[in-house]
C-alpha positions as a Markdown table, in Angstrom:
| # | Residue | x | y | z |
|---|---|---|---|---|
| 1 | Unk | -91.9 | 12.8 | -27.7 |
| 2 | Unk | -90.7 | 14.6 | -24.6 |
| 3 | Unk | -90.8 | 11.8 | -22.3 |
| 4 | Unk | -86.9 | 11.7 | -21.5 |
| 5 | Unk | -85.9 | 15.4 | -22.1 |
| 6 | Unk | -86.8 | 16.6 | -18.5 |
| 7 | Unk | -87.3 | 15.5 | -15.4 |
| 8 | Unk | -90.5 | 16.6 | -13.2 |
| 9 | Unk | -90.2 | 16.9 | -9.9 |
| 10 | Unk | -92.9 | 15.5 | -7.3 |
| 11 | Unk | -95.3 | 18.7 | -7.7 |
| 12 | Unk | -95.9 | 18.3 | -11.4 |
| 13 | Unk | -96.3 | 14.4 | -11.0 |
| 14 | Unk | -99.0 | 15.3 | -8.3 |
| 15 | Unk | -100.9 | 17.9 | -10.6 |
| 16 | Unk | -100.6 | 15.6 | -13.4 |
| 17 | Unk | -102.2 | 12.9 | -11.3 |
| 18 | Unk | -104.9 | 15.2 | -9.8 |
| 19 | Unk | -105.9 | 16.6 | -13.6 |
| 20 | Unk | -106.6 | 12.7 | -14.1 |
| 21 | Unk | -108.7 | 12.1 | -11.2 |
| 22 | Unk | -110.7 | 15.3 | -11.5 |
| 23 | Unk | -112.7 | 14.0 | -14.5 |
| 24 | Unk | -116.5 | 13.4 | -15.3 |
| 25 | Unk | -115.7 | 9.7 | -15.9 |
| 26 | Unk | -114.6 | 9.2 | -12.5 |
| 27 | Unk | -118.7 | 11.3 | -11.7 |
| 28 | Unk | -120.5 | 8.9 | -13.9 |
| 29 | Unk | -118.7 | 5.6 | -12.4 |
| 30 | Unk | -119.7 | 7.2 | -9.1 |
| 31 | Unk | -123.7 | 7.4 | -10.3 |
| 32 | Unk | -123.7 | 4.0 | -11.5 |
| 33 | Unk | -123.3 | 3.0 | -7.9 |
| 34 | Unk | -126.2 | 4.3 | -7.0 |
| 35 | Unk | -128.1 | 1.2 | -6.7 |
| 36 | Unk | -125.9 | -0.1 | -3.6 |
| 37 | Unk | -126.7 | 2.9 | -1.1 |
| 38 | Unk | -124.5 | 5.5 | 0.0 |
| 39 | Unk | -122.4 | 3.7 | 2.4 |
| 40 | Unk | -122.1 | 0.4 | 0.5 |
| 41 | Unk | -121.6 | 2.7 | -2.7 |
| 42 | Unk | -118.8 | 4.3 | -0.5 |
| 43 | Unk | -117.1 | 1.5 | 0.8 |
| 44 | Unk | -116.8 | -0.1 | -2.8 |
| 45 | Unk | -115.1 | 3.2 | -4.3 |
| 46 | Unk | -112.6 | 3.5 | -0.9 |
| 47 | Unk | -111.7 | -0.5 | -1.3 |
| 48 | Unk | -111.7 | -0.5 | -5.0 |
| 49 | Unk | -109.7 | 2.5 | -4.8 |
| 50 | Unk | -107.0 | 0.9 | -2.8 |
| 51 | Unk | -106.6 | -2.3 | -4.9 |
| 52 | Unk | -106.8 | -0.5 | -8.3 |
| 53 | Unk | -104.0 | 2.1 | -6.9 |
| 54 | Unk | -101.9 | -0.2 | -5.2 |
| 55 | Unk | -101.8 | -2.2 | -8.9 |
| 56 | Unk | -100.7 | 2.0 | -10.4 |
| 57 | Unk | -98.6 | 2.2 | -7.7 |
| 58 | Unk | -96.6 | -1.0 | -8.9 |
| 59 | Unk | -96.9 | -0.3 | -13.1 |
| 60 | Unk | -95.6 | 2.9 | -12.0 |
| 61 | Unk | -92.8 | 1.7 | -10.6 |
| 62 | Unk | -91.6 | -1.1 | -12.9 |
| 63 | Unk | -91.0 | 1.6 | -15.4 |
| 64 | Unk | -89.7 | 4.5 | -13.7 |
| 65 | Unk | -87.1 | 2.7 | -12.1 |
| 66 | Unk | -86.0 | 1.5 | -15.3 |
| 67 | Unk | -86.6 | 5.4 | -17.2 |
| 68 | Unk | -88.8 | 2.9 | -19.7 |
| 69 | Unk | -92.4 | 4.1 | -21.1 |
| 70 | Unk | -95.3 | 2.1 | -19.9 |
| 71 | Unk | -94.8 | 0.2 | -23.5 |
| 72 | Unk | -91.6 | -0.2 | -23.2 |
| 73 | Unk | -91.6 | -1.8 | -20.1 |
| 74 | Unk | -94.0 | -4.4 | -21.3 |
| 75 | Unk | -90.7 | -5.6 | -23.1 |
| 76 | Unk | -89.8 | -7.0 | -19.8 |
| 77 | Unk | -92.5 | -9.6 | -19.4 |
| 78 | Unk | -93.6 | -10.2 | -23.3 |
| 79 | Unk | -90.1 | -9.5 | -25.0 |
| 80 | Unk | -90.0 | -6.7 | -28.1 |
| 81 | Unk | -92.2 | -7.3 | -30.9 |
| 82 | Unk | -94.7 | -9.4 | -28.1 |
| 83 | Unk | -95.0 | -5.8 | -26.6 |
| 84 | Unk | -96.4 | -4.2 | -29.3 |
| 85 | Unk | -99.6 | -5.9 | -28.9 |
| 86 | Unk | -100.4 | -4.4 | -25.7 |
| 87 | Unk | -99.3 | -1.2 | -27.0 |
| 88 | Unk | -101.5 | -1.8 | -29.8 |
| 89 | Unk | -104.4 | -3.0 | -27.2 |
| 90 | Unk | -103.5 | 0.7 | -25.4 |
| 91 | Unk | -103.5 | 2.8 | -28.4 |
| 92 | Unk | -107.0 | 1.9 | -29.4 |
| 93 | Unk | -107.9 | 2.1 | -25.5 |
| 94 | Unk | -106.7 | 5.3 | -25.0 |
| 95 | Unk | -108.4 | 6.8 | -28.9 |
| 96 | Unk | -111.7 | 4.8 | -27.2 |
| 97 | Unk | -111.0 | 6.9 | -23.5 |
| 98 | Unk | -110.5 | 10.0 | -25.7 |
| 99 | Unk | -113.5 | 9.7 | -27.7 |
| 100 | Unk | -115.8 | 9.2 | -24.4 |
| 101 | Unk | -114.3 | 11.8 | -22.6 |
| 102 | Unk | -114.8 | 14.7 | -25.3 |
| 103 | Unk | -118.4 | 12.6 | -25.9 |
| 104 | Unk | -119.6 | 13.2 | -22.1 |
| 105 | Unk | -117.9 | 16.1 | -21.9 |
| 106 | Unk | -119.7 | 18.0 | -24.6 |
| 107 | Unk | -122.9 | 16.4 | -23.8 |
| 108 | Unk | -122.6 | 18.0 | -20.2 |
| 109 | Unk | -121.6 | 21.4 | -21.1 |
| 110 | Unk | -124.1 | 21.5 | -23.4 |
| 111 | Unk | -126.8 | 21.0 | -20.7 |
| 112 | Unk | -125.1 | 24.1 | -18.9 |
| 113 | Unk | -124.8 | 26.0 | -22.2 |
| 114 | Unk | -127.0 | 25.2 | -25.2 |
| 115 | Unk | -124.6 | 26.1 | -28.1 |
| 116 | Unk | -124.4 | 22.6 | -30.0 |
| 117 | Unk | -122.7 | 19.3 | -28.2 |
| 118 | Unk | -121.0 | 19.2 | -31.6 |
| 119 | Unk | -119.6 | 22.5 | -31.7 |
| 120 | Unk | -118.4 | 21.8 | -27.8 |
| 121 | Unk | -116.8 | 18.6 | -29.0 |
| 122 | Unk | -114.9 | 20.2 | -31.3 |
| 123 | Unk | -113.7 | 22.9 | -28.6 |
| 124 | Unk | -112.8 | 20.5 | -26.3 |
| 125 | Unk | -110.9 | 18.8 | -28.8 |
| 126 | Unk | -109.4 | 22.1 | -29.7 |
| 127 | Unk | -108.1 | 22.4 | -26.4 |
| 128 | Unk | -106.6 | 19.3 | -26.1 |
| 129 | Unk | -104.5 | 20.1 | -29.0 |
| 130 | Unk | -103.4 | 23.1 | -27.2 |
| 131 | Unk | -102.2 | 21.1 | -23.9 |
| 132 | Unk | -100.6 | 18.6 | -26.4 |
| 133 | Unk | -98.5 | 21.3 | -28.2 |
| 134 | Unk | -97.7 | 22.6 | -24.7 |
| 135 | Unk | -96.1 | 20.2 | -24.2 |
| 136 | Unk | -95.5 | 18.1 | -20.6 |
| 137 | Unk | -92.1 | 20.0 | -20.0 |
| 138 | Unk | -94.1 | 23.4 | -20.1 |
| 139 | Unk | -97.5 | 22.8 | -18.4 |
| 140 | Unk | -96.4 | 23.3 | -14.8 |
| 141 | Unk | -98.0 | 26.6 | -14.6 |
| 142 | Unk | -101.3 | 25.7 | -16.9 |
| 143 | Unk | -101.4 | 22.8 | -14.3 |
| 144 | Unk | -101.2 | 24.9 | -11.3 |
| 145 | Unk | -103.8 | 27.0 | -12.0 |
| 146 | Unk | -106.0 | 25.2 | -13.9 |
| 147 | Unk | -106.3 | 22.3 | -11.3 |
| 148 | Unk | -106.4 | 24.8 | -8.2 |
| 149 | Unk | -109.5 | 26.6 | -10.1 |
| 150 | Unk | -111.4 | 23.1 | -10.6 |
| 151 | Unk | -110.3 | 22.1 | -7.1 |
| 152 | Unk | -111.5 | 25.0 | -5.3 |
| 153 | Unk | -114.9 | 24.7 | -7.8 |
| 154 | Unk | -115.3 | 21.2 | -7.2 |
| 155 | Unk | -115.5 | 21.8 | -3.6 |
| 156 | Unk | -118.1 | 24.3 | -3.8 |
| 157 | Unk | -120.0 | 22.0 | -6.3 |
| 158 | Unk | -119.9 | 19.1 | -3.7 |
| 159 | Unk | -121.5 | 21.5 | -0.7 |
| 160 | Unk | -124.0 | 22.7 | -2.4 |
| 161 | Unk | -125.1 | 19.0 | -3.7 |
| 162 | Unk | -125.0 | 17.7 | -0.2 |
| 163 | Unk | -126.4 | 20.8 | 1.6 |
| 164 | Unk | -129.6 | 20.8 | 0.2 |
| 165 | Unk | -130.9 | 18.1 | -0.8 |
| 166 | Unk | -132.0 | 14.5 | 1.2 |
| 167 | Unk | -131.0 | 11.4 | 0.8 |
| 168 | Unk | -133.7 | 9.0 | -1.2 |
| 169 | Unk | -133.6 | 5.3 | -2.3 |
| 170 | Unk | -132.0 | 5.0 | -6.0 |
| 171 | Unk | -133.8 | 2.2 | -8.1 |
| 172 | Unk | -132.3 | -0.7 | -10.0 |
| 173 | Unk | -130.0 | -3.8 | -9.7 |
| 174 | Unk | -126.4 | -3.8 | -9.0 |
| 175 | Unk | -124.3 | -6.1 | -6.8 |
| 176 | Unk | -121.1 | -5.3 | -4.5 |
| 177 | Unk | -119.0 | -7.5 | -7.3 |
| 178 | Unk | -119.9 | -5.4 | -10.2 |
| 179 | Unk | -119.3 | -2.4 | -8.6 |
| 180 | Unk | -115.6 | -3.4 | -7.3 |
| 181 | Unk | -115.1 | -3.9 | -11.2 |
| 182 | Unk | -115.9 | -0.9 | -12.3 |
| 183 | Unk | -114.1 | 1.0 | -9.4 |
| 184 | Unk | -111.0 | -1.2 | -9.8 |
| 185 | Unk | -111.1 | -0.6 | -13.7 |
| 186 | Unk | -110.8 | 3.4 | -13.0 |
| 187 | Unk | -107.5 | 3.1 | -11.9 |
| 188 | Unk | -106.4 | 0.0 | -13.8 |
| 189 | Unk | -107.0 | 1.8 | -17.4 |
| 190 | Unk | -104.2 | 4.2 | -15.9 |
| 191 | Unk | -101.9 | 1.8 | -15.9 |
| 192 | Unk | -100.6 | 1.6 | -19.6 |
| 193 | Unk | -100.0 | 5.4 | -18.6 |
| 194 | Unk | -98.3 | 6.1 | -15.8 |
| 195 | Unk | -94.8 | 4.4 | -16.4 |
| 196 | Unk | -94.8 | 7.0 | -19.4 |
| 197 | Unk | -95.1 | 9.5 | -16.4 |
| 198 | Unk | -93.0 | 8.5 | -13.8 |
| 199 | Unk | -90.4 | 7.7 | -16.4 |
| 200 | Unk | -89.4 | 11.2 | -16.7 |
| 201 | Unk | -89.5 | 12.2 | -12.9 |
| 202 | Unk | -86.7 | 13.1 | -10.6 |
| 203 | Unk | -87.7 | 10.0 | -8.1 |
| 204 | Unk | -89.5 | 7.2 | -9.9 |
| 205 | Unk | -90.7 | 5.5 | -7.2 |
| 206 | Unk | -91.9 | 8.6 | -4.5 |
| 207 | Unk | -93.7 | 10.0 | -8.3 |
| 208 | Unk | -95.1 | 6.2 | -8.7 |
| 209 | Unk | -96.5 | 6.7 | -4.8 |
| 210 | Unk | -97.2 | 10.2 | -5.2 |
| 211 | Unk | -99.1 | 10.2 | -8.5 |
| 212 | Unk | -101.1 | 6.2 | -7.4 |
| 213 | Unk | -102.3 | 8.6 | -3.8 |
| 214 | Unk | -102.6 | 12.1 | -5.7 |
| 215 | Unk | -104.9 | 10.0 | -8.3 |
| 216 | Unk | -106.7 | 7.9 | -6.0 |
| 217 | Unk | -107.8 | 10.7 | -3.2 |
| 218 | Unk | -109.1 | 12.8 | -6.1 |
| 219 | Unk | -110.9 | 9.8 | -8.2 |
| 220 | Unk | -112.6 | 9.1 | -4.9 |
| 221 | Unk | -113.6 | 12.4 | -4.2 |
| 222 | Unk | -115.3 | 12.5 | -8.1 |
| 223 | Unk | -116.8 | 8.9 | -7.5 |
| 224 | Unk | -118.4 | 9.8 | -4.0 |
| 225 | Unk | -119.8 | 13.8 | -6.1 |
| 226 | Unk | -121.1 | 11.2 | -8.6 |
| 227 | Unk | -122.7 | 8.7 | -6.0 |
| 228 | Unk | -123.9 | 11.1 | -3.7 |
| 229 | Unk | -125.7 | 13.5 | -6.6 |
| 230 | Unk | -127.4 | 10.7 | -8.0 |
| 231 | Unk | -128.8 | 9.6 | -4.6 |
| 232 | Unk | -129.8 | 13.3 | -3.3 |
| 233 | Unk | -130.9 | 14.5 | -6.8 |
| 234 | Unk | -132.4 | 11.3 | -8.1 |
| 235 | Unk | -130.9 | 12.2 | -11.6 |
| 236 | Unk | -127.2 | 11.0 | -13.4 |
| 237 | Unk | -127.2 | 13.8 | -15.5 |
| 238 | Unk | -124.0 | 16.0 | -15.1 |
| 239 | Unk | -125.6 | 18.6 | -16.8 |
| 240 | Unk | -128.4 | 18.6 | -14.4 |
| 241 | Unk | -127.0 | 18.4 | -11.3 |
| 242 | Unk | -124.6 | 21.0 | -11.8 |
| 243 | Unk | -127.5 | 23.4 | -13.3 |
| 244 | Unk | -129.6 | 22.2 | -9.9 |
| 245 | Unk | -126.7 | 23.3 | -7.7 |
| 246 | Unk | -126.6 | 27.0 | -9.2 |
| 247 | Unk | -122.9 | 26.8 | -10.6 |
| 248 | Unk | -123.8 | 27.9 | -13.6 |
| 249 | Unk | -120.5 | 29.7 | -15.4 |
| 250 | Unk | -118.1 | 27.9 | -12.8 |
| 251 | Unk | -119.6 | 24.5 | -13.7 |
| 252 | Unk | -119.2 | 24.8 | -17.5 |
| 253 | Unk | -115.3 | 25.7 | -16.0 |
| 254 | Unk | -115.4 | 22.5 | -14.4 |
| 255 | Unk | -116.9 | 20.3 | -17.0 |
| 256 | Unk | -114.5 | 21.7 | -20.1 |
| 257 | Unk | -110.8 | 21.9 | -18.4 |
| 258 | Unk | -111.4 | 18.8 | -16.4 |
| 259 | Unk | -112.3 | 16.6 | -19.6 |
| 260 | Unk | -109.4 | 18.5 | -21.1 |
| 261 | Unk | -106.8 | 17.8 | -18.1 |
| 262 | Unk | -107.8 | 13.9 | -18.1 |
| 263 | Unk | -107.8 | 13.1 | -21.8 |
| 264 | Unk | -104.9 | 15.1 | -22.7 |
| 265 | Unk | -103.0 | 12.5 | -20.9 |
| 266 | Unk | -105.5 | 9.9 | -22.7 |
| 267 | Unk | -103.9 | 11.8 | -26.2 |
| 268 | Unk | -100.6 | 12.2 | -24.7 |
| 269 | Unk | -99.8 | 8.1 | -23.8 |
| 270 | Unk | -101.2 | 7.5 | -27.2 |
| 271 | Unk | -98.7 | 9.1 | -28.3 |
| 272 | Unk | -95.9 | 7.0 | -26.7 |
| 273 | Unk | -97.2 | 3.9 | -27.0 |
| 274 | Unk | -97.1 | 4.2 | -31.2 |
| 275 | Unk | -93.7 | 5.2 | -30.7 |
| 276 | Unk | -93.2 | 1.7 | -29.4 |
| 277 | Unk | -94.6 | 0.5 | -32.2 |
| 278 | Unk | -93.2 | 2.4 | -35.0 |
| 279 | Unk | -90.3 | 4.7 | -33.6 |
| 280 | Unk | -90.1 | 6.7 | -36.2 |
| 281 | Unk | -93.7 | 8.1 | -35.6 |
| 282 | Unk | -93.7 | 11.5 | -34.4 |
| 283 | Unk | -95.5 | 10.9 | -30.3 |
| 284 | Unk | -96.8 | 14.6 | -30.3 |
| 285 | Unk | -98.0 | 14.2 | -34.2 |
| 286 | Unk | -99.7 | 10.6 | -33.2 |
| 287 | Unk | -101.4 | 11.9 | -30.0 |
| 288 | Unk | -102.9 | 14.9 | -32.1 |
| 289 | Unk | -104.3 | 12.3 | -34.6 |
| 290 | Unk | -105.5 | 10.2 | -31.5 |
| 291 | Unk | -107.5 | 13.5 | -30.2 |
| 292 | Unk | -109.1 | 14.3 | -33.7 |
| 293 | Unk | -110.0 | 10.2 | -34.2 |
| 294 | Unk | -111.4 | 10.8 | -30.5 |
| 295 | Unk | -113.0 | 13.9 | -31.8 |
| 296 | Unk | -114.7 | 12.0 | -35.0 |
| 297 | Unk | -115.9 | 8.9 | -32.5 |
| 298 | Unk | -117.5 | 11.5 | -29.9 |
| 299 | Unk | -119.2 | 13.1 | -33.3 |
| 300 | Unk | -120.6 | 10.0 | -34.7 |
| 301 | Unk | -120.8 | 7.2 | -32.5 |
| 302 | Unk | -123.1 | 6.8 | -29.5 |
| 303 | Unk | -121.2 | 6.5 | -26.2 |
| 304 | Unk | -123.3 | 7.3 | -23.5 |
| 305 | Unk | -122.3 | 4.0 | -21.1 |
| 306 | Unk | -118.8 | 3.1 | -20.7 |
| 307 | Unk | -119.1 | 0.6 | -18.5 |
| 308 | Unk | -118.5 | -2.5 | -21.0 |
| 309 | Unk | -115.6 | -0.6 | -22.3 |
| 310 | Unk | -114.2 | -0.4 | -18.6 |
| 311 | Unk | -114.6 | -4.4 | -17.8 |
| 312 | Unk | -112.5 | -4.7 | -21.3 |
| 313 | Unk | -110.2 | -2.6 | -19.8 |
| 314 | Unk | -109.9 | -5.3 | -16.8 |
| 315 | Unk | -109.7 | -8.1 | -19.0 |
| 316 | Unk | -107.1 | -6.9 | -20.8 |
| 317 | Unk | -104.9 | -5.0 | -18.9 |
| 318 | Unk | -105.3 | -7.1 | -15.0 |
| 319 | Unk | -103.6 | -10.3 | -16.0 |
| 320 | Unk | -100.9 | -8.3 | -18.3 |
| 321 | Unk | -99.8 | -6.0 | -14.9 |
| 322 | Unk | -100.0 | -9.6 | -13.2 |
| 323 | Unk | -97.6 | -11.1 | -15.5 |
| 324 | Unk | -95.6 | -8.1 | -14.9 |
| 325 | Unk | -95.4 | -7.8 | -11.2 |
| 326 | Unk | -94.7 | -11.6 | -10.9 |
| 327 | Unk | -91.5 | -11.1 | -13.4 |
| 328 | Unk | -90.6 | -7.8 | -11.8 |
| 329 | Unk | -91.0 | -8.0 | -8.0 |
| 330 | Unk | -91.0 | -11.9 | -7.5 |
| 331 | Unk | -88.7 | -14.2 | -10.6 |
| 332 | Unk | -86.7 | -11.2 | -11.1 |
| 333 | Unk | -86.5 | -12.0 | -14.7 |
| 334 | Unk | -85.8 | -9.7 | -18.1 |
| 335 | Unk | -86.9 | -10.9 | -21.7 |
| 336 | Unk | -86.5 | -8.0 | -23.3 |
| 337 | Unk | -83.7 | -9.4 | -25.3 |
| 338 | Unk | -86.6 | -11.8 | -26.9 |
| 339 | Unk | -88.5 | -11.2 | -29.5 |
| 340 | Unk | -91.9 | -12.8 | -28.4 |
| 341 | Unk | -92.2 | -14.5 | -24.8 |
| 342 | Unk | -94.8 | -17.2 | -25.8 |
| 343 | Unk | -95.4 | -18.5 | -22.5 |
| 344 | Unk | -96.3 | -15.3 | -21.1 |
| 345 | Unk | -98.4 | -14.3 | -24.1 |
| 346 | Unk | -100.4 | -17.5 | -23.5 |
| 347 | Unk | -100.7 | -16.9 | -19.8 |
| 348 | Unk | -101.7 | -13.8 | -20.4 |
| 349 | Unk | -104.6 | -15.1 | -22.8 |
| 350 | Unk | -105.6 | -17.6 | -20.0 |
| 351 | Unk | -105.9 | -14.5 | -17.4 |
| 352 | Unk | -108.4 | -12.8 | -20.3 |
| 353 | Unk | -110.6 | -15.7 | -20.8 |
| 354 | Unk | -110.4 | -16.0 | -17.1 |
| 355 | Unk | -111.5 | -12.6 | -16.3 |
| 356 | Unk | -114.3 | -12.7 | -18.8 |
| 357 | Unk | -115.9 | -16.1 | -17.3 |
| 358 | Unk | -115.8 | -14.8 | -14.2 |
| 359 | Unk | -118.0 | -11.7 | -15.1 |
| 360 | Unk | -120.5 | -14.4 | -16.0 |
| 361 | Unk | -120.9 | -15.9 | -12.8 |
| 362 | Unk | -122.2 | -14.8 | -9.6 |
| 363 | Unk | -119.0 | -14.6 | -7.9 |
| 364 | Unk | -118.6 | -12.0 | -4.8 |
| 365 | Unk | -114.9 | -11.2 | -5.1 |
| 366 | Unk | -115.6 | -9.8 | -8.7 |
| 367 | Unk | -113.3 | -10.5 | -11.7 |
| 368 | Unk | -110.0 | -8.5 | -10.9 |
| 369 | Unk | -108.7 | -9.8 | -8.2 |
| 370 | Unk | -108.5 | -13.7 | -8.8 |
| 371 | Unk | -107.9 | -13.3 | -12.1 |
| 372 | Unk | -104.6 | -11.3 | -10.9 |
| 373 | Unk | -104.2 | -14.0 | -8.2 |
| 374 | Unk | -104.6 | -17.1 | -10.4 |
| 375 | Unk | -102.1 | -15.7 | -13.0 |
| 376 | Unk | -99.3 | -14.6 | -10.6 |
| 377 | Unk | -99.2 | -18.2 | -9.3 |
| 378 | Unk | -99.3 | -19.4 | -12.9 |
| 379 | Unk | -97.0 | -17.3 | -14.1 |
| 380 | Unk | -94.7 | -18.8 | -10.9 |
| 381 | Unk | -95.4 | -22.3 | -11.3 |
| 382 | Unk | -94.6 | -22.4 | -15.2 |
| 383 | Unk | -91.4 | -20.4 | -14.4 |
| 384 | Unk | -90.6 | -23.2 | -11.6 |
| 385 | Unk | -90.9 | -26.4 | -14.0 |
| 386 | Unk | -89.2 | -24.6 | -16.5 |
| 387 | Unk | -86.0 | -24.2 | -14.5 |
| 388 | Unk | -86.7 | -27.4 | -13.1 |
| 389 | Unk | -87.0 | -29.3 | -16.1 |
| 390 | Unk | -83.6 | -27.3 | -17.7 |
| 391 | Unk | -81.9 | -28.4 | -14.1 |
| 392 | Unk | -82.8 | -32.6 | -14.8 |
| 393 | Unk | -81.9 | -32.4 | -18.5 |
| 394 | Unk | -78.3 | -30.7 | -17.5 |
């Protein structure tokens, strides 16, 4: 894949980021907030916003610096062959985000324009083929105009939502801690990505800090449409909003190239991270088989809430970028030389069961962040006795 072959300069890092966070996903994690009010719902997306980005921010930098792919980099912390079962855990991720994103995109263009949601899957998967044949060296241009159209649509979609219509009580149940999850899990499903990214850019770390901003600023633009339409329309529906709003034409525009912009980097990292696995896989041939699997799933199988698949996405990937940042930033350690690093393997699987307990309980600081908490200390104090029981034996 072209990961190495050129570097991208802070521009295309930026427009890559901003295709990500202008996305219907990011919309309908906005309307699920709903429940909370407008300025709790806001306050939830700007603080979970921060957290999850600050946690790209660092993913993005533990590889770049090293020119490693997101996979790759999880050599670091779990060793070589214990890596391939978070790429593994990413692949299937990144089919599943691929799947959901043609799914609610072709169920919202089809509200605009009633020509078949299967017949828009399949353009929308279409397309995506297209952007992955492109090619990341060559879409600086397709990115440039494509994401200054959706911006500039975007905008107008957001005035009219909030210029005529009032603001009305949403019904339903939902606490400040579930919310942070699903906020925090927007970004954190990024970050088996964005090493694959800022791997190939000119300045690793400004492209880690430009892309976690670039990405976050947009996502909470999308989260606050999504939170705001569903409190002054009284209605989730994409679709329907966009139809009430009078967009027509430009909203279909925004519906199709935005699901294509996000999941072709869905398709893309798919890609990569089977190349970790088996290198001799082709990375453009295995992202096109991830987009027609995606295809096949948003086809068949019924994918209109994402939210469980987004706190699996916490549980999986929070204490793995924990593990990471404590080898990376505080023990300064490499075990890529190993072939498995059993102890952080089992940490890790401590972090998961952690993070999954917690979303049983009613526990105000959510899931993410003492999860990542309890398993950077662990992940220091196992390290500790380690080098403190090899220092009493010598």
């Amino acid at each position: 894949m072209e990961v190495l072959q050129r570097q991208t300069n802070l521009t295309e890092n930026g427009l890559i980021w901003c295709g990500a966070g202008i996305s219907i996903a990011e919309i309908l994690t906005g309307t699920y907030l709903a429940p909370l009010g407008l300025w709790k719902g806001l306050a939830v997306i700007i603080v979970g916003h921060i957290i999850g980005c600050l946690l790209l921010f660092l993913s993005g930098v533990i590889g770049g610096q090293r020119r490693l792919s997101a996979m790759n980099a999880a050599k670091i912390s779990f060793g070589q062959q214990g890596s391939k079962f978070f790429a593994l855990l990413n692949v299937l991720q990144l089919v599943g985000w691929t799947g959901i994103m043609i799914y609610d995109g072709a169920v919202a263009v089809n509200g605009i324009w009633h020509f078949g949601q299967a017949i828009w899957a399949v353009v929308i998967g279409i397309l995506i083929v297209v952007w992955l044949l492109v090619g990341i060296r060559h879409l600086r241009y397709f990115n440039i105009v494509t994401i200054s159209i959706l911006l500039i649509l975007t905008a107008i979609l957001c005035g009219v939502i909030f210029a005529h219509h009032q603001v009305s009580p949403a019904s339903g149940h939902f606490t400040w801690a579930q919310g942070m999850e699903l906020v925090i899990a927007m970004p954190l499903s990024w970050l088996p990505l964005i090493s694959d990214y800022t791997s190939a850019a000119q300045r690793p770390v400004a492209a880690s800090g430009v892309g976690a901003l670039v990405y976050g600023l947009t996502s909470c633009w999308m989260a606050f449409i999504g939170l705001g339409a569903a409190l002054l329309t009284n209605d989730i529906n994409i679709a329907t909003i966009i139809l009430r709003a009078g967009l027509g034409s430009a909203g279909l525009i925004i519906v199709v190239f935005s699901t294509v912009t996000t999941t072709f980097m869905d398709a893309y990292s798919a890609g990569v991270s089977a190349e970790t696995i088996v290198p001799r896989w082709s990375g453009t041939a295995t992202a096109i088989v991830a987009t027609v699997l995606g295809t096949i799933g948003a086809l068949t199988l019924p994918m209109d809430n994402f939210s469980n698949f987004l706190y699996l996405i916490g549980s999986v990937f929070a204490p793995m970028i924990a593990i990471q940042i404590t080898d990376c930033f505080i023990l300064h350690v490499d075990r890529h030389q190993q072939s498995y690093s059993w102890r952080n393997l089992i940490i890790w699987l401590v972090g998961f069961a952690l993070y999954r307990w917690l979303m049983t309980i009613s526990w105000p600081l959510g899931s993410t962040l003492p999860t990542i908490a309890a398993v950077i200390v662990l992940t220091w104090l196992v390290a500790w006795f380690s080098k403190r029981g090899r220092v009493e034996r010598a």
